[in-house]
LUMTORLO-648098 format. One record per residue (C-alpha): residue in three letters; residue number from 1; x, y, z. Coordinates in nm, 4 decimals, always signed. Layout:
N
+---------+-----+----------+----------+----------+
: residuo : num :     east :    north :       up :
+---------+-----+----------+----------+----------+
:     ALA : NUM :        X :        Y :        Z :
...
+---------+-----+----------+----------+----------+
END
This chain:
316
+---------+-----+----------+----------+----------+
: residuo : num :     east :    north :       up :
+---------+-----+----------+----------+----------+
:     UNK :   1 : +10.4924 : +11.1250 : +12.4461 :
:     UNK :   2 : +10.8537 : +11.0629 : +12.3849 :
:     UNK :   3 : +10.9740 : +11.0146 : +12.0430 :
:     UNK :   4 : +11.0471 : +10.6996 : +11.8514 :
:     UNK :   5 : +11.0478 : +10.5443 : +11.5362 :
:     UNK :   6 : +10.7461 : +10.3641 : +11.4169 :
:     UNK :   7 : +10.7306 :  +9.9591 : +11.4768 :
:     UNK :   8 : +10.5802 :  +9.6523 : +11.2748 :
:     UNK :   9 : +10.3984 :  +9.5257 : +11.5392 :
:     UNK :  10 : +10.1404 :  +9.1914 : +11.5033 :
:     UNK :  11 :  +9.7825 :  +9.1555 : +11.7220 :
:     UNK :  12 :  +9.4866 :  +9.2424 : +11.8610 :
:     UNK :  13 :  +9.3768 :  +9.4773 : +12.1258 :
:     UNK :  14 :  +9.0497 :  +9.4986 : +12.2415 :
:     UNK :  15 :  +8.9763 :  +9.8724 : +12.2997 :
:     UNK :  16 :  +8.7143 : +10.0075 : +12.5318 :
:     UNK :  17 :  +8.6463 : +10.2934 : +12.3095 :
:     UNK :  18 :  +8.5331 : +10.6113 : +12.5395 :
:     UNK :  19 :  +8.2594 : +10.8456 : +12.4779 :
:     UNK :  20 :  +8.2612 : +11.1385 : +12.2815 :
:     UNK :  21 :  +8.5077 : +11.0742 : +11.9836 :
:     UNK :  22 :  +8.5163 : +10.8899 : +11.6834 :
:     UNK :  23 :  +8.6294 : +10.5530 : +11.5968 :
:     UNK :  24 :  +8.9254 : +10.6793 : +11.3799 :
:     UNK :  25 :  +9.0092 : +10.8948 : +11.6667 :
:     UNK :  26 :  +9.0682 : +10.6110 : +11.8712 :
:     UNK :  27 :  +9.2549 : +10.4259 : +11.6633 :
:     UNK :  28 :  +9.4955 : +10.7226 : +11.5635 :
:     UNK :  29 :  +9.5316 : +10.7557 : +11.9444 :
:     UNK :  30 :  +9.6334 : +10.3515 : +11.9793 :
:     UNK :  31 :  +9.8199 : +10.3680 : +11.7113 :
:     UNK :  32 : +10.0486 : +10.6849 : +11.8220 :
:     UNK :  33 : +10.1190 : +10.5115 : +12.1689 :
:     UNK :  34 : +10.1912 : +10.1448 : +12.0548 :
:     UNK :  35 : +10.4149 : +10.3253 : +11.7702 :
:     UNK :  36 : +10.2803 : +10.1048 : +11.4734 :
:     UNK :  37 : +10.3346 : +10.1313 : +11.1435 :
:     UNK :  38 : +10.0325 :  +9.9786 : +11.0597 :
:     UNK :  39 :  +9.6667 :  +9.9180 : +11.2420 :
:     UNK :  40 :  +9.3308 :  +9.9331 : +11.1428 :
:     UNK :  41 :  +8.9493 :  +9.8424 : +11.3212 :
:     UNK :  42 :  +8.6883 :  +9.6638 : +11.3112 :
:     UNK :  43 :  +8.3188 :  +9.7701 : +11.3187 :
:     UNK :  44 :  +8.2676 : +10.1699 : +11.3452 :
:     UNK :  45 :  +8.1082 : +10.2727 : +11.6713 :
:     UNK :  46 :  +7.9527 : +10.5813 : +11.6478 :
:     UNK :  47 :  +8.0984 : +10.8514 : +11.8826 :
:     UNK :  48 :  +7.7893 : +10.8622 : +12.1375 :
:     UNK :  49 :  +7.8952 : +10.4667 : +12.1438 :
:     UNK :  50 :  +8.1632 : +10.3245 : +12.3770 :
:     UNK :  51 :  +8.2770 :  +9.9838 : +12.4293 :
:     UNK :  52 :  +8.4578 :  +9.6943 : +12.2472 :
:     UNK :  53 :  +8.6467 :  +9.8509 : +11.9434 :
:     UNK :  54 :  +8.8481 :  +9.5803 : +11.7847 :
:     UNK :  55 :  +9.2224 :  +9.6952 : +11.6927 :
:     UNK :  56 :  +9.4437 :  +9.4769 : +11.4453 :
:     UNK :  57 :  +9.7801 :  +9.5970 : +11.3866 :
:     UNK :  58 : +10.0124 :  +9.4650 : +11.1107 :
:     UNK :  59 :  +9.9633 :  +9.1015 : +10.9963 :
:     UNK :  60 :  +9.6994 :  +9.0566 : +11.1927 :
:     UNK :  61 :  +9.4747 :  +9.3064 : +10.9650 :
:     UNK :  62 :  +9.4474 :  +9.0112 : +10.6990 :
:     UNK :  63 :  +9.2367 :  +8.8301 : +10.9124 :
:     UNK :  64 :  +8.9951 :  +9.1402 : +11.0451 :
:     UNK :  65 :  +8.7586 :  +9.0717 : +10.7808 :
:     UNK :  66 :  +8.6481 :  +8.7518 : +10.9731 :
:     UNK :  67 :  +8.5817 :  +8.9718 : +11.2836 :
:     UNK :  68 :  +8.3315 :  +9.1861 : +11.0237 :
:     UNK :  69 :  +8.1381 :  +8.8923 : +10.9508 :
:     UNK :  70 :  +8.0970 :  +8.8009 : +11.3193 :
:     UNK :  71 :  +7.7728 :  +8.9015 : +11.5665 :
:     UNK :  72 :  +7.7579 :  +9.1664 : +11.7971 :
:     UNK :  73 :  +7.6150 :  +9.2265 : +12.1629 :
:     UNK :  74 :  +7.5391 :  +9.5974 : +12.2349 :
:     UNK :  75 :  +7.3440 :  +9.7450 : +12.5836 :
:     UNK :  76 :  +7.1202 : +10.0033 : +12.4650 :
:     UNK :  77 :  +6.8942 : +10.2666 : +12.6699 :
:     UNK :  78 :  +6.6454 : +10.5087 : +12.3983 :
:     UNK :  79 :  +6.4288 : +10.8015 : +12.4946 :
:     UNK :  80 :  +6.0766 : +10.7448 : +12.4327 :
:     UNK :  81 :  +5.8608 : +11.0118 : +12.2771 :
:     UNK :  82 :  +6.1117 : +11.2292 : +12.0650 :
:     UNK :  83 :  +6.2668 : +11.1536 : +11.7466 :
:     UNK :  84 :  +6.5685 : +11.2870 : +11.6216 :
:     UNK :  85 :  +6.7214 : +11.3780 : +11.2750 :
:     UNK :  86 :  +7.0316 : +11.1235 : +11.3515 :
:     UNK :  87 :  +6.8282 : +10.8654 : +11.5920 :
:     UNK :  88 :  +7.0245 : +10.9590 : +11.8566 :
:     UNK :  89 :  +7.0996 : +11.1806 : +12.1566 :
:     UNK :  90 :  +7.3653 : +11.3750 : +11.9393 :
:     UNK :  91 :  +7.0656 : +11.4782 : +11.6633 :
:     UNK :  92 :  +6.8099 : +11.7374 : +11.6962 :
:     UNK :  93 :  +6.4522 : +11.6797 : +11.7968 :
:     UNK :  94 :  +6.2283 : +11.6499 : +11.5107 :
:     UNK :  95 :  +5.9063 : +11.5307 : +11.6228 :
:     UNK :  96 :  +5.6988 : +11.4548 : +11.9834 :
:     UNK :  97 :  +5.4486 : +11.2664 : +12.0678 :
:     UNK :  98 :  +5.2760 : +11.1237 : +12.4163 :
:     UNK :  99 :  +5.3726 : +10.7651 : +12.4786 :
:     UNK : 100 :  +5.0698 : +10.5774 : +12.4900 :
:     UNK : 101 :  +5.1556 : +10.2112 : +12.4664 :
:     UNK : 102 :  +5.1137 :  +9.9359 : +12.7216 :
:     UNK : 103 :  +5.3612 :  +9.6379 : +12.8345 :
:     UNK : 104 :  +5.1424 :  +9.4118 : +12.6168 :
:     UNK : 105 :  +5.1688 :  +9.5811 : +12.3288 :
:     UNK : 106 :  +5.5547 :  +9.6763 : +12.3967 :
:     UNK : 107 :  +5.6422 :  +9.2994 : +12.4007 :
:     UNK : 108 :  +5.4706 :  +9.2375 : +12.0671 :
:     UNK : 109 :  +5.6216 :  +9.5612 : +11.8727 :
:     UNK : 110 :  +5.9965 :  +9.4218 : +12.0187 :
:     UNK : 111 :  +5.8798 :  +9.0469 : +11.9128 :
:     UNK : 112 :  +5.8304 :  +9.1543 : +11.5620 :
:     UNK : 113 :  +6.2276 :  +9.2488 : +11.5401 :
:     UNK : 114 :  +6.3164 :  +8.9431 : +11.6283 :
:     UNK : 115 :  +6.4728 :  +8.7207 : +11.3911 :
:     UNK : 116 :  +6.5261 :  +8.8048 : +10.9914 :
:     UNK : 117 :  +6.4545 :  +9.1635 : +10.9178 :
:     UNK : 118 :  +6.4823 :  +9.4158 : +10.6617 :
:     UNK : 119 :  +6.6678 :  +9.7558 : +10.7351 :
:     UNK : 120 :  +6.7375 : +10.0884 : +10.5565 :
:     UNK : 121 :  +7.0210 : +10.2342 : +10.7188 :
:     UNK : 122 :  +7.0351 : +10.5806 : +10.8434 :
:     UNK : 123 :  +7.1705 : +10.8881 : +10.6483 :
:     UNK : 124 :  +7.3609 : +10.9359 : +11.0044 :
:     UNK : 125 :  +7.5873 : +10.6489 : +10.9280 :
:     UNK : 126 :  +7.9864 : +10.5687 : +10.7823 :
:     UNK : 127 :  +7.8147 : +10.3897 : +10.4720 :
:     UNK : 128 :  +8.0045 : +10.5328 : +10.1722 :
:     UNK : 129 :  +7.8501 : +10.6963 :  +9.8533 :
:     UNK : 130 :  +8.0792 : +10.7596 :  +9.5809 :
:     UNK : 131 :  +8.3192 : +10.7886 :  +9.8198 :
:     UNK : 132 :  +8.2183 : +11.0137 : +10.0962 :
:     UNK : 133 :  +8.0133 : +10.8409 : +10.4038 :
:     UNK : 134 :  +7.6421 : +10.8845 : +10.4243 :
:     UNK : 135 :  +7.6667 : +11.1184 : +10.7014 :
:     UNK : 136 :  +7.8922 : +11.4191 : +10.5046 :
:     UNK : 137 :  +7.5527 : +11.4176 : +10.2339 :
:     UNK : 138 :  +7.3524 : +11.4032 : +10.5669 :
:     UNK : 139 :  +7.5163 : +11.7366 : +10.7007 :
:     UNK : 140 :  +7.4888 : +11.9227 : +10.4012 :
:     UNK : 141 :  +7.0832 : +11.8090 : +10.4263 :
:     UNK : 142 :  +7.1150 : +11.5657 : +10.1212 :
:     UNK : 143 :  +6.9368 : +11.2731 : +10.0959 :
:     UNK : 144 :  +7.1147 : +10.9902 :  +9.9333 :
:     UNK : 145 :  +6.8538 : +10.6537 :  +9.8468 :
:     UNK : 146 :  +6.9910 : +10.3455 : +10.0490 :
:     UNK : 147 :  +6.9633 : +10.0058 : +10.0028 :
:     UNK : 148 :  +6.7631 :  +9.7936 : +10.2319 :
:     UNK : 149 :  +6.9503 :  +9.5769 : +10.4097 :
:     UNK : 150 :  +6.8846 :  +9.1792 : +10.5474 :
:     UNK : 151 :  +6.9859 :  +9.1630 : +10.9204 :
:     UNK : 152 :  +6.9382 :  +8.9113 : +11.1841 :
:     UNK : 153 :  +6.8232 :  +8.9960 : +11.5271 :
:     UNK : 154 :  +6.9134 :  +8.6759 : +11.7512 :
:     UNK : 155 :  +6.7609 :  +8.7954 : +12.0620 :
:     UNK : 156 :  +6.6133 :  +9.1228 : +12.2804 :
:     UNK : 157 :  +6.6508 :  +9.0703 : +12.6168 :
:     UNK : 158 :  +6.6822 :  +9.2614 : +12.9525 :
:     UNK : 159 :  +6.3757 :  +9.4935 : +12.8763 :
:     UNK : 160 :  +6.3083 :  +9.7643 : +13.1202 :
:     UNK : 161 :  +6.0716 : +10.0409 : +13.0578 :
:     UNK : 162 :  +6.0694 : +10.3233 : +13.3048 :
:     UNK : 163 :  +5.8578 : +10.6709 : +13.2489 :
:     UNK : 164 :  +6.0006 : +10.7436 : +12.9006 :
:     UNK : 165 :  +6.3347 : +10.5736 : +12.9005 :
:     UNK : 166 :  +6.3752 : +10.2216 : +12.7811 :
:     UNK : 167 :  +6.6719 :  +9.9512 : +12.8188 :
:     UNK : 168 :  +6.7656 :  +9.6482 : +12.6862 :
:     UNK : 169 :  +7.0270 :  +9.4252 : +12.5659 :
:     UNK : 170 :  +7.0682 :  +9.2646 : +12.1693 :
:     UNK : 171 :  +7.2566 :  +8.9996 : +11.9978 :
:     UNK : 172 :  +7.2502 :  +9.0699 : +11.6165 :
:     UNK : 173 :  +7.4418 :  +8.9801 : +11.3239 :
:     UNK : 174 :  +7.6943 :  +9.2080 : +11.1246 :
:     UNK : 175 :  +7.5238 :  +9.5391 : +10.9834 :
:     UNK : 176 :  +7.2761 :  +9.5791 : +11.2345 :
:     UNK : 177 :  +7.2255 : +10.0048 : +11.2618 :
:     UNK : 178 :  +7.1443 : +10.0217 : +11.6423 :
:     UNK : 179 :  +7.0431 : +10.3451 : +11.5839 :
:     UNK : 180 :  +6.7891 : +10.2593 : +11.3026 :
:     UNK : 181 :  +6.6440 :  +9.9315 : +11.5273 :
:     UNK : 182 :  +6.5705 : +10.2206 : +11.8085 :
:     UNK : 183 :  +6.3959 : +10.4557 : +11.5427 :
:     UNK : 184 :  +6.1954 : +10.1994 : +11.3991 :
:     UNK : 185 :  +6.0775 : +10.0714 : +11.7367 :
:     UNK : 186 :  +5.9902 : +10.4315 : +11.8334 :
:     UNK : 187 :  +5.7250 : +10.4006 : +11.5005 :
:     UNK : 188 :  +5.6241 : +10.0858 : +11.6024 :
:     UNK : 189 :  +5.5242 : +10.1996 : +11.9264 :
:     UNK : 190 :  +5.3777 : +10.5064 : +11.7691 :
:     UNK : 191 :  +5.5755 : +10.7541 : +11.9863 :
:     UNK : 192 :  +5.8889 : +10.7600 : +11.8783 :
:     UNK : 193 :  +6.2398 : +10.6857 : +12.0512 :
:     UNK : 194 :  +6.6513 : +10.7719 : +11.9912 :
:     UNK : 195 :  +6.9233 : +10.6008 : +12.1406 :
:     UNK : 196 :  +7.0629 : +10.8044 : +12.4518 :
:     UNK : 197 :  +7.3207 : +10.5053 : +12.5729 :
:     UNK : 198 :  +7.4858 : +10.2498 : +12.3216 :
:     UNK : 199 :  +7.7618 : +10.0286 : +12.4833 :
:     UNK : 200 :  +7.9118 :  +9.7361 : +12.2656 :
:     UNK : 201 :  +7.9382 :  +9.4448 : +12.4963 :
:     UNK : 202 :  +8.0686 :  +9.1278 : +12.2532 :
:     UNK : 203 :  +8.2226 :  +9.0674 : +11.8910 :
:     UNK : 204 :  +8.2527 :  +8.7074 : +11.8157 :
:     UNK : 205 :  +8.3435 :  +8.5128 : +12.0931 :
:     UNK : 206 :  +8.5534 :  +8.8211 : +12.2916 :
:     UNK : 207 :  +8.4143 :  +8.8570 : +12.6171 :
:     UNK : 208 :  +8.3453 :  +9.2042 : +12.7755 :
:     UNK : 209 :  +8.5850 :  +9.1407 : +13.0901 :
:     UNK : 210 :  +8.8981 :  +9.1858 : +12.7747 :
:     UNK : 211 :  +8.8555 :  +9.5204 : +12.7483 :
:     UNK : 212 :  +9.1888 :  +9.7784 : +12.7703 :
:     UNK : 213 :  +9.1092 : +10.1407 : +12.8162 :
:     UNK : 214 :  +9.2535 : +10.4338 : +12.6587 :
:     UNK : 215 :  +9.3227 : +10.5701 : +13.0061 :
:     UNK : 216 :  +9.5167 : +10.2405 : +13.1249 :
:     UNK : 217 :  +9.7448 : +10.2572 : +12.8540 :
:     UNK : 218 :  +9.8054 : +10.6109 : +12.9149 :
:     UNK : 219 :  +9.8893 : +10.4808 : +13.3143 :
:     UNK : 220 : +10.1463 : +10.2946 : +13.1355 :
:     UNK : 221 : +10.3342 : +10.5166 : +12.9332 :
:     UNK : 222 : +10.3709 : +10.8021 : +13.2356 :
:     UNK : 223 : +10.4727 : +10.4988 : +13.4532 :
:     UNK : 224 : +10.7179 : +10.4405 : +13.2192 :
:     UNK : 225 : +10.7937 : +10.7430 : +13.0271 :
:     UNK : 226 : +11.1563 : +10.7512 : +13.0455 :
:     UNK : 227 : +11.2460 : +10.3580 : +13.0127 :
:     UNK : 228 : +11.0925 : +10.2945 : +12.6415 :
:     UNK : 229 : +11.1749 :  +9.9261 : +12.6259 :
:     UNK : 230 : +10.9962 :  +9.8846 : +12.9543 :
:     UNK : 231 : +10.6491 : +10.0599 : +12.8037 :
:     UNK : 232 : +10.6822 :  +9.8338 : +12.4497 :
:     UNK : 233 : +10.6953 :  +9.5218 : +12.6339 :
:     UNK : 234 : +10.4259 :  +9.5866 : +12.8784 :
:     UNK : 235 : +10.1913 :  +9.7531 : +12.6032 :
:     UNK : 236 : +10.3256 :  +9.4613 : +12.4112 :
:     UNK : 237 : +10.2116 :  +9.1845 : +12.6208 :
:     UNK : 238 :  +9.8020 :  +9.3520 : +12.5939 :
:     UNK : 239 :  +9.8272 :  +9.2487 : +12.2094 :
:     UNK : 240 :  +9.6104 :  +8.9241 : +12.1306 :
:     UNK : 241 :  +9.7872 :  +8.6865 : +11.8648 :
:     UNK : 242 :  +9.7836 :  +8.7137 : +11.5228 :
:     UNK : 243 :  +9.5524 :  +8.4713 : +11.4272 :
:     UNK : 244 :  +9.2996 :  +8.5668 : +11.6918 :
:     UNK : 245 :  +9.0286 :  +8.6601 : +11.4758 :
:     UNK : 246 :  +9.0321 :  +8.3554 : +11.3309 :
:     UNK : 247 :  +9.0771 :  +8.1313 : +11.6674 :
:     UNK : 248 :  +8.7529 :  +7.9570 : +11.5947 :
:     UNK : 249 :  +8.8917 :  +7.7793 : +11.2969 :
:     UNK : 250 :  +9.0979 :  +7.4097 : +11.3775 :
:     UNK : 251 :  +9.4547 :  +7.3943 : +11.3445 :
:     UNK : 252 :  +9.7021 :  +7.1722 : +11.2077 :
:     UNK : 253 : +10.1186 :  +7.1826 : +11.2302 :
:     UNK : 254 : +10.3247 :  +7.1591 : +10.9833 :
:     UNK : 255 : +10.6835 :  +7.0411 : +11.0113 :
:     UNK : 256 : +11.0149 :  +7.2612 : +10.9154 :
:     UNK : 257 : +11.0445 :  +7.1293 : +10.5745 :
:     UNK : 258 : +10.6538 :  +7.1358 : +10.5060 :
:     UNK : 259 : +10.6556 :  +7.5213 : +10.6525 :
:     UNK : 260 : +10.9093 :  +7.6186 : +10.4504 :
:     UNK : 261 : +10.7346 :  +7.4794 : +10.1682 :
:     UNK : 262 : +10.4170 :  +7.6116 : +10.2517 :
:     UNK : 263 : +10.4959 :  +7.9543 : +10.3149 :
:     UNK : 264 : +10.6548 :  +7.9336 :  +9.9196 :
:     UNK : 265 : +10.2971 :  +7.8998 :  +9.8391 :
:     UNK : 266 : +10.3494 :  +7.5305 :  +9.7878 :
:     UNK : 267 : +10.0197 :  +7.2926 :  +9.8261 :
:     UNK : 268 : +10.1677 :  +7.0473 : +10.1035 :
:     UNK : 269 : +10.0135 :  +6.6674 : +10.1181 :
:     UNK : 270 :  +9.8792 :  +6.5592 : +10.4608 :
:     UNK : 271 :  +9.7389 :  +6.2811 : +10.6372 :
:     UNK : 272 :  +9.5378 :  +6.4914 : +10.8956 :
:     UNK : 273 :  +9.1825 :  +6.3577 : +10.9512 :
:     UNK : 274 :  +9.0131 :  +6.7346 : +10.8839 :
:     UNK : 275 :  +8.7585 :  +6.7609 : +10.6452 :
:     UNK : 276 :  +8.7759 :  +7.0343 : +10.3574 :
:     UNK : 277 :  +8.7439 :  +7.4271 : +10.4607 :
:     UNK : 278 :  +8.9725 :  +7.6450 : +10.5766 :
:     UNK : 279 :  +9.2298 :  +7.5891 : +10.8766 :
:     UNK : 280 :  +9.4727 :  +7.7659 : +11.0836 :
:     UNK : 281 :  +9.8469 :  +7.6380 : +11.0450 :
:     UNK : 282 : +10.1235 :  +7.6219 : +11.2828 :
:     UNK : 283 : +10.4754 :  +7.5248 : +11.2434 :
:     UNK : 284 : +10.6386 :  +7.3419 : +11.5159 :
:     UNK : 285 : +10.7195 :  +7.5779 : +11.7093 :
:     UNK : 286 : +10.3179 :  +7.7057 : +11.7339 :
:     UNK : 287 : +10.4421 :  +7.9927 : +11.4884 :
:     UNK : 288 : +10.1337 :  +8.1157 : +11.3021 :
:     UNK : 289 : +10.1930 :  +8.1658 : +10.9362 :
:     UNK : 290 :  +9.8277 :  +8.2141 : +10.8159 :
:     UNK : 291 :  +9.5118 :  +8.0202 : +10.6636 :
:     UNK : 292 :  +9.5587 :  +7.6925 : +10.4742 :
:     UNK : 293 :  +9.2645 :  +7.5500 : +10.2556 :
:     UNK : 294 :  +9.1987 :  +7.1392 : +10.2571 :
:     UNK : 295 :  +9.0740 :  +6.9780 :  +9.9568 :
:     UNK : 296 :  +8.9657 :  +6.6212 :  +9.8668 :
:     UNK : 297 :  +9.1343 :  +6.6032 : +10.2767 :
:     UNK : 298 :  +9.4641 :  +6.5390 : +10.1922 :
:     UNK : 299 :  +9.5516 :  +6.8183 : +10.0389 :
:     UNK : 300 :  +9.7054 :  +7.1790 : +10.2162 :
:     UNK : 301 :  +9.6731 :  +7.4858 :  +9.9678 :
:     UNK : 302 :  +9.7842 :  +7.8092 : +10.1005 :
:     UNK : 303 :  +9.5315 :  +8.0537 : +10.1223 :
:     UNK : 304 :  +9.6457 :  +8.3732 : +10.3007 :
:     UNK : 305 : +10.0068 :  +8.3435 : +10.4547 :
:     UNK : 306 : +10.1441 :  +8.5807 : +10.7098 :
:     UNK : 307 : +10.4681 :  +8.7531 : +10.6216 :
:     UNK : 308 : +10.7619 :  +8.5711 : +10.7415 :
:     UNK : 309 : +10.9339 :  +8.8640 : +10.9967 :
:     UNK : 310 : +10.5941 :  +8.8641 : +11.1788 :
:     UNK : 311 : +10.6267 :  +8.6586 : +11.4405 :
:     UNK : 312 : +11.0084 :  +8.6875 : +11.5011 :
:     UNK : 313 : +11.0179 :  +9.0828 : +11.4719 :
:     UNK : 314 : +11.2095 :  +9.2802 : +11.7345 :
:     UNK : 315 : +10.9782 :  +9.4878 : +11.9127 :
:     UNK : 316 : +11.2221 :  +9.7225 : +12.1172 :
+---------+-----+----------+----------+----------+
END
């Protein structure tokens, strides 16, 4: 990759993160080829996982932790009949057993998952103890005690059982262990099962079809190796704005004098017809600069403000 200075660059990217390495890998990778100074993601995949790896870079990390909060979509296929030390494919086979359950009784074990549910995540996992994640203590074959954990699982759907393999699709709320949901099934069932496929489909509200692969981007930069400019503002134009992870929240604009005054951490009076909670504010010119808080609905307290170079910074 040619060499240039590092840039404060503002967004989202969606990355389709590929098989076989972890989600800090991927980022580091992003990172090096967009040349930011700053980026960070959302939601660790594991690296048997691939799919939708949320990417914030610069401003737009202030507003990740809304995208951690959110529900997830995953497409999952699990071996039947063997569990494994990490609940996956990458683990080593612990126990076997003949699979002996019907449809009937398949239906009922995945209808018990459904809805609130209580979950002890695995040892196998990026959960940090004193520092160092659960799966460093797992490696050196310590046990650490975990806390169980409330979930929500919204919905199972797209079951298909074939021989010993099993596939479905799951909508579940933040700190859902994929991995763990398989393993428990697999104990349910009285056989059981480890996750051989696990493709994250949706966070939030981002659809599936939003996707950017590591590969495309790296079509990009040899397309344009020697004209720089040319690969910042095409890489450029993949970024999502900075308030994207927060798009589900209204909006109100400010005018000059009131954005001015509002970016000085001023509370600004209004006459907009939004009840209390937070908001997303615009200046005139649609300029984001960052979360607003109404009270008593007539008031505008700032609440987390985006740095004032971030949406007029030179990219090239």
């Amino acid at each position: 990759m040619f060499f240039y200075k590092k840039r404060n660059i503002h967004g989202l990217l969606l990355l389709d993160k590929p098989k076989g390495i972890s989600s800090n890998n991927a980022l580091q990778k992003v990172k090096t080829i967009f040349h930011a100074k700053k980026a960070g993601y959302v939601g660790t995949l594991d690296p048997l996982a691939t799919g939708m790896l949320p990417i914030c870079f610069g401003e737009s990390t202030k507003f990740s932790h809304y995208l951690m909060q959110s529900n997830k979509r995953y497409h999952v296929i699990a071996k039947l009949g063997e569990k494994t030390s990490t609940f996956d494919s990458d683990g080593i086979v612990v126990q076997k057993r003949p699979i002996l359950f019907n449809s009937v009784q398949l239906k009922l074990s995945i209808n018990e998952f459904i809805g609130v549910i209580d979950q002890i995540p695995s040892m196998y996992s990026a959960i940090k103890y004193k520092g160092l994640p659960l799966y460093k203590y797992a490696r050196q074959g310590l046990n650490i005690e975990r806390k169980i954990r409330k979930i929500i699982i919204y919905n199972i759907y797209s079951i298909y059982q074939k021989k010993n393999l099993i596939e479905f699709k799951i909508l579940c709320s933040k700190g859902t262990y994929i991995r763990t949901l398989v393993d428990d099934l697999g104990e349910k069932l009285g056989c059981g099962a480890h996750v051989i496929f696990l493709r994250r489909l949706q966070v939030s509200s981002y659809l599936h079809d939003q996707l950017i692969t590591l590969s495309s981007l790296y079509k990009i930069l040899n397309a344009n190796y020697i004209n720089k400019i040319n690969f910042f503002k095409k890489i450029d134009k993949l970024l999502m704005p900075i308030d994207s992870p927060v798009s589900f929240l209204p909006q109100i604009h400010l005018a000059n004098q009131q954005s001015y005054n509002f970016l000085l951490g001023q509370i600004i009076s209004l006459n907009y017809n939004i009840k209390n909670g937070l908001v997303r504010v615009l200046d005139e010119e649609k300029k984001f600069l960052g979360l607003g808080e109404i009270k008593k609905e007539t008031l505008l307290i700032p609440y987390r403000l985006v740095s004032t170079y971030a949406n007029s910074v030179i990219h090239y």
